[in-house]
NUPA-550255 format. One record per residue: y negated, x negated, z of N, C-alpha, C, O in turn; residue number from 1. Coordinates in steps of 0.1 Angstrom, whole numbers. Layout:
ATOM     nyy     nxx     nzz    cayy    caxx    cazz     cyy     cxx     czz     oyy     oxx     ozz    nr
ATOM       Y       X       Z       Y       X       Z       Y       X       Z       Y       X       Z   NUM
...
//
This chain:
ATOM     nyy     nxx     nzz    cayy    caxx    cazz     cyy     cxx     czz     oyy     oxx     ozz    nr
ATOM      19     933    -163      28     928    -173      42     928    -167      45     922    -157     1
ATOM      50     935    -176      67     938    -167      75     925    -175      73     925    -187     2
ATOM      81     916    -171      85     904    -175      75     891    -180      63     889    -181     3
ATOM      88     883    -184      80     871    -194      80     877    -210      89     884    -214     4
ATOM      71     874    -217      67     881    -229      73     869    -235      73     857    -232     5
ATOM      79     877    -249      84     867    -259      81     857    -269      78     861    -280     6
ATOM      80     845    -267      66     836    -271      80     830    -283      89     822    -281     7
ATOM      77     838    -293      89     833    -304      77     828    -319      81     824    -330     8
ATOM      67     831    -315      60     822    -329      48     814    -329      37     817    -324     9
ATOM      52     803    -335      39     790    -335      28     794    -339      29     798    -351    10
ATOM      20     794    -335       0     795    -340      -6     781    -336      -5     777    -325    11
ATOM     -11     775    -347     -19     767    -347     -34     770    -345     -41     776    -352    12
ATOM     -37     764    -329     -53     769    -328     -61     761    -340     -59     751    -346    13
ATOM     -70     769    -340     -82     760    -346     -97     762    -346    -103     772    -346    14
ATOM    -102     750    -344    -112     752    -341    -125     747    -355    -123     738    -363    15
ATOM    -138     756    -355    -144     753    -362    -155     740    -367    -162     735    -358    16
ATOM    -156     735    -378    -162     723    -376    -169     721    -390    -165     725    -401    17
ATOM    -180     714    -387    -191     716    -396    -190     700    -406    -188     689    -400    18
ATOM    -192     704    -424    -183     697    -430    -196     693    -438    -205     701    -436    19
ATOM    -196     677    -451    -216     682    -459    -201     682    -472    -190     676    -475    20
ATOM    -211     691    -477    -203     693    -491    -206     688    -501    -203     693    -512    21
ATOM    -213     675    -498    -210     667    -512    -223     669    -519    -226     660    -527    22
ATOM    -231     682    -518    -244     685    -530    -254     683    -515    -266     684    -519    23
ATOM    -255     681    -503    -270     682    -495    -269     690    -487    -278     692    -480    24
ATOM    -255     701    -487    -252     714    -476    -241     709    -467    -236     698    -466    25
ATOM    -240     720    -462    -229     717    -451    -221     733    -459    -226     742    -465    26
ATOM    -205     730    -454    -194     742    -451    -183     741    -437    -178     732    -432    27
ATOM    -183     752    -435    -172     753    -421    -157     746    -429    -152     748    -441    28
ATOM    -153     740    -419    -136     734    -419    -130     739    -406    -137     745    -397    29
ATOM    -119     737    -405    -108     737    -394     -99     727    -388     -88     722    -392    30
ATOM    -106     724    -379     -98     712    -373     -84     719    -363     -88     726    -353    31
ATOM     -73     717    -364     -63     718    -355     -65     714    -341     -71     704    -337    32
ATOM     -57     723    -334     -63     716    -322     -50     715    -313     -50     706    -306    33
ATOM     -40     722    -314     -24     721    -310     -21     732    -314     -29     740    -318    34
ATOM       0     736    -311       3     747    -314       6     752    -304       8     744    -295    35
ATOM       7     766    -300       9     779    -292      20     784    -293      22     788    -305    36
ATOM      30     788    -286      46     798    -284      36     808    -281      29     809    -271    37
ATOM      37     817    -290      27     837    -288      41     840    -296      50     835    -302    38
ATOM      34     859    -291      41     869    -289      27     877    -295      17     878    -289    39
ATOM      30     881    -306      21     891    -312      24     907    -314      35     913    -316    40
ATOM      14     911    -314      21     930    -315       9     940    -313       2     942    -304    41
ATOM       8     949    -326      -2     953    -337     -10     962    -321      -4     966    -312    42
ATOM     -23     963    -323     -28     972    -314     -33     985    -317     -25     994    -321    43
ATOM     -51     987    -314     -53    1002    -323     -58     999    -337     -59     986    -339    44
ATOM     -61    1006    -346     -64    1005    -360     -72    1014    -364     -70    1024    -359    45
ATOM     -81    1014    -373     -95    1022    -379     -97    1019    -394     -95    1009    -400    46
ATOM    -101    1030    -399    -105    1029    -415    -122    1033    -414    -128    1042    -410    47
ATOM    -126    1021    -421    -140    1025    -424    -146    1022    -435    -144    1010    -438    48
ATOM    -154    1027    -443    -159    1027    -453    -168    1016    -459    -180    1015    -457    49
ATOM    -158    1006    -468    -162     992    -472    -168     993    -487    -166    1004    -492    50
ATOM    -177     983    -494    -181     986    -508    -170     990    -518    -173     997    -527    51
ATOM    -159     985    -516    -148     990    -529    -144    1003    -522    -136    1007    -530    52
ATOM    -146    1010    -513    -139    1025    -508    -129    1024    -493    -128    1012    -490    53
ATOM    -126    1028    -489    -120    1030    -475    -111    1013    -472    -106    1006    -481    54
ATOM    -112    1010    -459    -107     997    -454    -100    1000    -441    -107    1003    -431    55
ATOM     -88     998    -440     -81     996    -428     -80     984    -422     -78     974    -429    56
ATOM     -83     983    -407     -84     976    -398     -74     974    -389     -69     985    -387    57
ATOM     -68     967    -383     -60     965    -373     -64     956    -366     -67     945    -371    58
ATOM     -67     959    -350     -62     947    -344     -54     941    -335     -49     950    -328    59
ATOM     -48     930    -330     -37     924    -332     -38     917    -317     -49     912    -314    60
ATOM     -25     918    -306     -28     913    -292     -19     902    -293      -7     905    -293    61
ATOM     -23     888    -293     -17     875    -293     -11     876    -279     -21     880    -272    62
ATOM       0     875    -271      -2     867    -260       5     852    -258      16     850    -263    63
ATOM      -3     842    -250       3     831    -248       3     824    -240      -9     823    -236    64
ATOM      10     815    -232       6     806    -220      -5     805    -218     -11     804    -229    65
ATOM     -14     805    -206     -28     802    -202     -31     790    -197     -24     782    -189    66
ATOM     -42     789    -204     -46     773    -195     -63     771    -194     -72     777    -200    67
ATOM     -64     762    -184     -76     760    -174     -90     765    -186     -91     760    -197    68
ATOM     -98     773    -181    -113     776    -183    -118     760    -186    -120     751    -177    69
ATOM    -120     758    -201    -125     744    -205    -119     733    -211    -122     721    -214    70
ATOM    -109     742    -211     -94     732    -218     -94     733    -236     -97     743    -242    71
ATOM     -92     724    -239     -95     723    -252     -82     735    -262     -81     741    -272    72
ATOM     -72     732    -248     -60     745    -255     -62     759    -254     -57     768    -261    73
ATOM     -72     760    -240     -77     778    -240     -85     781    -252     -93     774    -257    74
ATOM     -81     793    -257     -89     799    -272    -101     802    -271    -104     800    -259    75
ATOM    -111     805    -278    -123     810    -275    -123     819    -292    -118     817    -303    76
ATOM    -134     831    -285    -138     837    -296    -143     831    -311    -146     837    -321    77
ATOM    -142     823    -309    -151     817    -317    -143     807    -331    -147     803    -342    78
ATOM    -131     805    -324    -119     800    -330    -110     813    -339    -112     825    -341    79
ATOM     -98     802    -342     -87     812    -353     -74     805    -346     -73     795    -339    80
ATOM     -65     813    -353     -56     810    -354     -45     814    -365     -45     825    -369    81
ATOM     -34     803    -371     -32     802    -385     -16     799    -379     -11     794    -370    82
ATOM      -8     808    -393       5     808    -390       8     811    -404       9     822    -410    83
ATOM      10     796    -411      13     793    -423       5     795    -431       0     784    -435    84
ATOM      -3     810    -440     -12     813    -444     -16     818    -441     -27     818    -446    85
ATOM     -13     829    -431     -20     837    -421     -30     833    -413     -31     821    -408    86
ATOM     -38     843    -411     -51     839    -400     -55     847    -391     -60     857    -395    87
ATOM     -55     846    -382     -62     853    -368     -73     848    -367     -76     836    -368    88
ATOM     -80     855    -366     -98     854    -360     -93     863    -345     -87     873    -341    89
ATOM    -102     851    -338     -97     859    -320    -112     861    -320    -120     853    -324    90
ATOM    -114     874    -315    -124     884    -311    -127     884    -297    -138     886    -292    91
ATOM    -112     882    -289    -120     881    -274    -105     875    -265     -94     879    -268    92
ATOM    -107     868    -255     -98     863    -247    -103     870    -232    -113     873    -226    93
ATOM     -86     872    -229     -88     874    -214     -73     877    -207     -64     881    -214    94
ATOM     -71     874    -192     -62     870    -188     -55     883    -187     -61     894    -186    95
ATOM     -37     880    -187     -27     890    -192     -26     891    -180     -31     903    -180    96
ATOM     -24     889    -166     -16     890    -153     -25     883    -144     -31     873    -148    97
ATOM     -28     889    -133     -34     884    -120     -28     870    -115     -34     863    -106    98
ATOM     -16     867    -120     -15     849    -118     -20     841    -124     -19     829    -122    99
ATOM     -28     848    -136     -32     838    -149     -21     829    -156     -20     818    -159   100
ATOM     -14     839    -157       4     829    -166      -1     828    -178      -2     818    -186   101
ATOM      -8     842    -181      -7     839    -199     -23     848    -202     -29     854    -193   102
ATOM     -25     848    -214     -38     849    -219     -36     863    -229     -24     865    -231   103
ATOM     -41     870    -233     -44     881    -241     -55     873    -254     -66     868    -251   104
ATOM     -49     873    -266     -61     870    -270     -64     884    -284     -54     884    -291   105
ATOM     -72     892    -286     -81     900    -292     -80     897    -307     -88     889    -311   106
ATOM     -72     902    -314     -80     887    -330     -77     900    -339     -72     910    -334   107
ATOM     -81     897    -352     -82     909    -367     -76     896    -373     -82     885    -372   108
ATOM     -60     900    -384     -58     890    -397     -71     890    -402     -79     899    -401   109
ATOM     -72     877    -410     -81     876    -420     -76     878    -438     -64     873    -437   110
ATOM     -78     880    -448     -74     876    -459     -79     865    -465     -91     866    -466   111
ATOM     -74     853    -470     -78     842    -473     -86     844    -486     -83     853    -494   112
ATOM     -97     836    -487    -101     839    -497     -96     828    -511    -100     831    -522   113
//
């Protein structure tokens, strides 16, 4: 990585969390977990054949400060990330630079439903 990358927008991590909905079920919620200074920027992209007819994909390389394996601020696949109404689903984390400064994170926008 040739410099410091430009960490000019807030992402709120979030993490998933299991909610009872009132009838005897449960639904997924999002608990915040802090915000992130990232630097986002479109990656490769694919069209594949969805029930309404062709769907374009992108996906999208977060980068942002790294922190310790276990830290409640490191991302995990498993999490999102939300920028106003926007949403990142991160698909895969892994480190940007052999110092471990900053993190790569993997994610596809979501459309809210």
């Amino acid at each position: 990585m040739s410099g410091a990358p430009q960490l000019t927008r807030a992402l709120v991590l979030e993490s998933p969390v299991t909610l009872p909905d009132g009838a005897g079920g449960f639904v997924t919620g999002w608990q915040p977990l802090g915000t992130h200074w990232a630097a986002i920027r479109a990656g490769g992209g694919r069209e594949r054949l969805a029930t309404l007819g062709p769907l374009g994909e992108v996906r999208l390389r977060i980068t942002l400060r790294a922190a310790p394996h276990g830290s409640d601020r490191r991302p995990r696949p498993d999490q999102r990330f939300r920028e106003g109404v926007r949403i990142f689903r991160i698909l895969a984390v892994a480190e940007a630079d052999a110092q471990g400064r900053y993190l790569i994170c993997t994610a596809q926008e979501e459309t809210p439903a």
